[in-house]
C-alpha positions in Angstrom: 136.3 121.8 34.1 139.4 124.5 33.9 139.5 126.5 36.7 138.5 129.6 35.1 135.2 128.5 34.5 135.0 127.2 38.2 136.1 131.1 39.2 132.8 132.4 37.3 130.7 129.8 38.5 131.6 130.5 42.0 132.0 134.2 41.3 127.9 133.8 39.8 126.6 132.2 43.4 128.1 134.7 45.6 126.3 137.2 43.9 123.1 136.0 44.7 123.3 135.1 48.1 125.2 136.3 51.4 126.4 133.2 53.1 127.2 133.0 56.7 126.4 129.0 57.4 129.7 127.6 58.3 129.1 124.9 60.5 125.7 125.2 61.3 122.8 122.7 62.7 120.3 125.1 60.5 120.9 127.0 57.9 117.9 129.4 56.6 117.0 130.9 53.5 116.2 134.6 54.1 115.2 136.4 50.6 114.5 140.3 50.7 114.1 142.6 47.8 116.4 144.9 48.4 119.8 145.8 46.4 123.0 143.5 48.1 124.7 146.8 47.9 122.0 149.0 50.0 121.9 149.5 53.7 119.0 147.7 54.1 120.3 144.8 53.0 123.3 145.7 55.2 120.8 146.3 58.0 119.2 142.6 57.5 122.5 141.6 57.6 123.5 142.6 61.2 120.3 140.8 62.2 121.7 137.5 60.8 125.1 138.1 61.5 124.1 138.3 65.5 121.2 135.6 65.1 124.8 133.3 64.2 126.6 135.2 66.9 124.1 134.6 69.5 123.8 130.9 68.2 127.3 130.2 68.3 127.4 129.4 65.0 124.2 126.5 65.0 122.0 129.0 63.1 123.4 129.6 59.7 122.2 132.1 57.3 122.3 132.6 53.6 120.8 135.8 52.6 119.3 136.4 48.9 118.9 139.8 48.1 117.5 141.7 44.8 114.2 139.0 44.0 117.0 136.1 43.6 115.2 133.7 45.9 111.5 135.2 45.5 109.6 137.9 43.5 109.1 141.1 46.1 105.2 140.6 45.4 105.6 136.5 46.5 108.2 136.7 49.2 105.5 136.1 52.1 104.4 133.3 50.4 107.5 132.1 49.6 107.8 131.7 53.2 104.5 130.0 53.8 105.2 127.6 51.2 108.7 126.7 52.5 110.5 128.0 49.0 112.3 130.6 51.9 112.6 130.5 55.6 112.7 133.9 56.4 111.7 136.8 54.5 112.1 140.8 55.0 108.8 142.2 52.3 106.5 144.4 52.5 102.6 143.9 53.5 101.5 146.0 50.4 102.8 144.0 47.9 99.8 141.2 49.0 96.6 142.9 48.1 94.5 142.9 51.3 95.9 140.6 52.9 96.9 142.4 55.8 94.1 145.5 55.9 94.6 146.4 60.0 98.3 146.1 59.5 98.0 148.8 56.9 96.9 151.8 59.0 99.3 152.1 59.8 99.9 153.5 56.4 97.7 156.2 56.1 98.1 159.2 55.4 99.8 161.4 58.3 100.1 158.6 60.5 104.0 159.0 61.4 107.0 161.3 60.8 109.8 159.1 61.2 110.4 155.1 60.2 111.0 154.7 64.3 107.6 156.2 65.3 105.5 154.3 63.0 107.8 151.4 64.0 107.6 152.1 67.5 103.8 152.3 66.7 103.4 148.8 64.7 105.7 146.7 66.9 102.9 147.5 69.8 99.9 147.1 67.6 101.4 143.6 66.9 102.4 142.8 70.5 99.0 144.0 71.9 97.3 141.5 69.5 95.1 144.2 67.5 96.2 143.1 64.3 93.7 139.5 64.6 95.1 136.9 62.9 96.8 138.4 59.9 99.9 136.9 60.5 98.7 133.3 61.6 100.4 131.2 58.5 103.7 132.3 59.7 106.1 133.5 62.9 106.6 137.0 63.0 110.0 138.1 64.2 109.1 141.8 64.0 107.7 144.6 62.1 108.6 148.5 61.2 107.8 150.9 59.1 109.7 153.5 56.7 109.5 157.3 57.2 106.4 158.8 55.1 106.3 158.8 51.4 105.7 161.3 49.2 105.3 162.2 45.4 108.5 162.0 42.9 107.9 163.6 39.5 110.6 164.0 36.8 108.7 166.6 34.1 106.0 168.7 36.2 106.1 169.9 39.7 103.1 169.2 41.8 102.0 171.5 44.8 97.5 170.8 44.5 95.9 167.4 44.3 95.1 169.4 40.8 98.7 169.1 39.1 98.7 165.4 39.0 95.3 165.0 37.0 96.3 163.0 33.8 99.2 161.9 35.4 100.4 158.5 35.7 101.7 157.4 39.0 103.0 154.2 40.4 101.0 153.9 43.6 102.7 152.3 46.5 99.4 150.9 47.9 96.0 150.3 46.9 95.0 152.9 49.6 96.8 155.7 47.8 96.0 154.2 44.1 92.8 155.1 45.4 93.4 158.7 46.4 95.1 159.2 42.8 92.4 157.8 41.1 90.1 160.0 43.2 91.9 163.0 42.0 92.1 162.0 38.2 95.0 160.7 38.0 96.0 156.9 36.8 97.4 154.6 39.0 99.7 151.7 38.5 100.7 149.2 41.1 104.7 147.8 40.4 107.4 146.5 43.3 109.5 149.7 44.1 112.5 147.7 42.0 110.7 147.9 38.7 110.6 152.2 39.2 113.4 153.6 37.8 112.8 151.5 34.4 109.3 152.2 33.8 110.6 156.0 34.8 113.6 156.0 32.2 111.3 154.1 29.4 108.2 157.3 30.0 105.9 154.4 31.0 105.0 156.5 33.9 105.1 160.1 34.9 105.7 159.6 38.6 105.9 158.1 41.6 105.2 157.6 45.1 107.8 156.9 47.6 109.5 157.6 50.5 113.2 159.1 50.3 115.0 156.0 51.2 113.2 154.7 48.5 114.4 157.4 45.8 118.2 156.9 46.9 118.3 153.0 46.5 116.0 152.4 43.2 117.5 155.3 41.9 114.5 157.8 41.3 116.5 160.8 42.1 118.3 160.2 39.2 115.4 160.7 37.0 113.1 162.7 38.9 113.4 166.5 39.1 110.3 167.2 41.2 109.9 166.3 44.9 106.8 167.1 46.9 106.7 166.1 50.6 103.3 165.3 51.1 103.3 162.6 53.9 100.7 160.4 51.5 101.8 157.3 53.5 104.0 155.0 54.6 104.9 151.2 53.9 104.9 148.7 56.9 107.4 145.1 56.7 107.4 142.3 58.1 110.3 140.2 59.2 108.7 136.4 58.8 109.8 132.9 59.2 108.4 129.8 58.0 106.4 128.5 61.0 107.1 124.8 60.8 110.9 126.0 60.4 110.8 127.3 63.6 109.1 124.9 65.7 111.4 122.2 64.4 114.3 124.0 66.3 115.6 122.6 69.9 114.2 125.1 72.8 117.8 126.9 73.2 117.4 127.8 69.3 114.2 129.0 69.5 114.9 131.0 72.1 117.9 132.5 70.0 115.6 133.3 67.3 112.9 135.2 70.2 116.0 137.3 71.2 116.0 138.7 67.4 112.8 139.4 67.5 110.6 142.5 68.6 111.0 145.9 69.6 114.8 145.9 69.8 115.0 144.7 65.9 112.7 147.1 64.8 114.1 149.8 65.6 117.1 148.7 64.6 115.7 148.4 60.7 113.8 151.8 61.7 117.2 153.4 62.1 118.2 152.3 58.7 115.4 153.7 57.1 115.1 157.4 58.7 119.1 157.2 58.1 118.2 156.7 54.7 115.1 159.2 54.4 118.0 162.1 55.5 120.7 161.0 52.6 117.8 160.4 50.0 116.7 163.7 50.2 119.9 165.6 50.7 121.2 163.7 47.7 118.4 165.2 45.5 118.9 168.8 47.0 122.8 168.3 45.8 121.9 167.3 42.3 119.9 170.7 42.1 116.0 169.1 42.1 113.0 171.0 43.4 111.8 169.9 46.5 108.6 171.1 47.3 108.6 171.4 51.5 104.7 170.4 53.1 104.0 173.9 54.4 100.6 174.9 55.6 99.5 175.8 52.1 99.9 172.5 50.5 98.9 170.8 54.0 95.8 172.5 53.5 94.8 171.7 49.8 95.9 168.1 50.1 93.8 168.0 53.4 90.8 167.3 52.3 91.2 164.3 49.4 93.6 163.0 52.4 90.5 162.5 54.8 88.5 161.6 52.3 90.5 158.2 51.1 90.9 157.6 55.2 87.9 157.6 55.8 86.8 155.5 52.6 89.1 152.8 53.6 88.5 152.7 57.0 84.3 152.3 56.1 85.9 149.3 53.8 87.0 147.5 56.5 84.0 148.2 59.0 82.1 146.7 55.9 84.0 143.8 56.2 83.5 143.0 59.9 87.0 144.2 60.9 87.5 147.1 64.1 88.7 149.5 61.5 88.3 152.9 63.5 89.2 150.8 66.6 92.4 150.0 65.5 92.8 153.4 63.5 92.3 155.2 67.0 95.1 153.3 68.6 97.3 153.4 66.3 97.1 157.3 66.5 97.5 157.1 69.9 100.6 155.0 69.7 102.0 156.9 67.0 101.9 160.3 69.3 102.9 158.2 72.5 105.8 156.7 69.7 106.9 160.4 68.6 109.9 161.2 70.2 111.5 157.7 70.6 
């Protein structure tokens, strides 16, 4: 083969995965949907780089970013099914699946990525999240800063302005409050947004500003209204037969990366992020629309109203819904000024 070709063959593979394996008595597969070029790929990457550190080198890791390993919506059970070892996705993305973890993500739960963060890593270490998580080993979880509504033709202040509208929901939770309020919901992974945007297949979205900046929706969106509807909650997960099948020092290298410590550490990424996505659409001359007491107050009610709705779901199920809801709260206020 000339050597060319061998350049753009080896050119190819280091495109789709971060390798940092030299060496190693375990090398794992860690897939994230995330851009290579972002910072939170670059933030996933200072885990692994001191999870090798730590190791002295036994743990290996090759990082695939951008859906090159998984699909966002299948990277959990990529991970159960041993396709990855580790993944880095959101809980959302697996339709009740994890229903307690996702209070988390209601509406006004949290300002800031590192208070819902702060907030989720306790719900998780207290045990109030059942057995959600039991098909793998949870290193930790976080949360983004809230999410709010991104338009690119018509600026939205009342739960009025988006009737007729269609909006790519983050969650089912707020697919439900659009619906509720006439609009039309579509469910998508955050990296199909800006092409459904640029082709008019939808009207809008929902998302927080990190969110805009890496997949790009400030480039086609004009409108911006903070609204708080939510926010997303990840998981950091590892194949649980992976882990067990390392020697005790090894495992207790990988316990070292996990917790509190590493979520705020992705936290800090995100609210970094939250601050440059919105500056960046303030620069490029969009409207943002600030959550005064005006728009608090008309959103208010239709906010309550999908809360409660959800949080009756999961009673109906047999789950401690308002239980879980009422410490969360109280972790998120104890979790405000971390």
């Amino acid at each position: 083969m000339k050597l060319k070709q061998w350049a753009a063959i080896a050119a190819t593979t280091a495109t789709l995965a971060t390798f940092n394996t030299q060496a190693a008595d375990v090398t794992l597969r860690f897939a994230h949907p995330w851009p290579a070029t972002s910072a939170i790929h670059a933030g996933l990457e200072e885990w692994s780089d001191s999870l090798t550190e730590a190791s002295d080198g036994r743990i290996g890791v090759e990082i695939y970013p951008s859906q090159t390993l998984s699909k966002a919506a299948a990277s959990y059970d990529a991970v159960t099914s041993g396709i990855a070892d580790v993944t880095a996705t959101v809980q959302g993305y697996t339709a009740n699946r994890f229903p307690l973890t996702q209070i988390i993500e209601l509406p006004g739960m949290l300002n800031t990525a590192a208070q819902g963060s702060c907030a989720l890593q306790n719900l998780y270490d207290e045990g109030a999240l059942g057995n959600e998580y039991d098909e793998t080993h949870v290193l930790f979880v976080y949360t983004n800063g809230p999410g709010h509504l991104h338009t690119r033709d018509q600026k939205v202040t009342t739960p009025d302005d988006i009737r007729g509208m269609v909006l790519r929901r983050p969650t089912t939770v707020v697919g439900a409050l659009m619906e509720d309020l006439g609009a039309q919901p579509t469910g998508m992974p955050a990296p199909d947004i800006y092409q459904s945007l640029q082709r008019d297949l939808i009207s809008g979205v929902a998302i927080s500003w990190d969110g805009a900046k890496i997949f790009r929706v400030n480039e086609l969106a004009n409108y911006h209204t903070e609204l708080n509807l939510y926010s997303l909650s990840f998981v950091v997960a590892m194949n649980k037969d992976v882990y067990q099948s390392l020697p005790e020092d090894l495992k207790a290298v990988m316990d070292d990366h996990s917790g509190m410590k590493w979520s705020q550490h992705m936290a800090e990424v995100f609210d970094e992020l939250d601050k440059q996505g919105r500056a960046e659409a303030l620069q490029t001359g969009d409207t943002v629309v600030d959550l005064d007491d005006t728009i608090r107050d008309a959103w208010k009610p239709a906010l309550d109203r999908v809360t409660e709705e959800y949080l009756s779901s999961l009673e109906a199920s047999g789950l401690p819904a308002r239980e879980t809801y009422q410490r969360a709260r109280s972790l998120s206020e104890r979790c405000r000024e971390i």
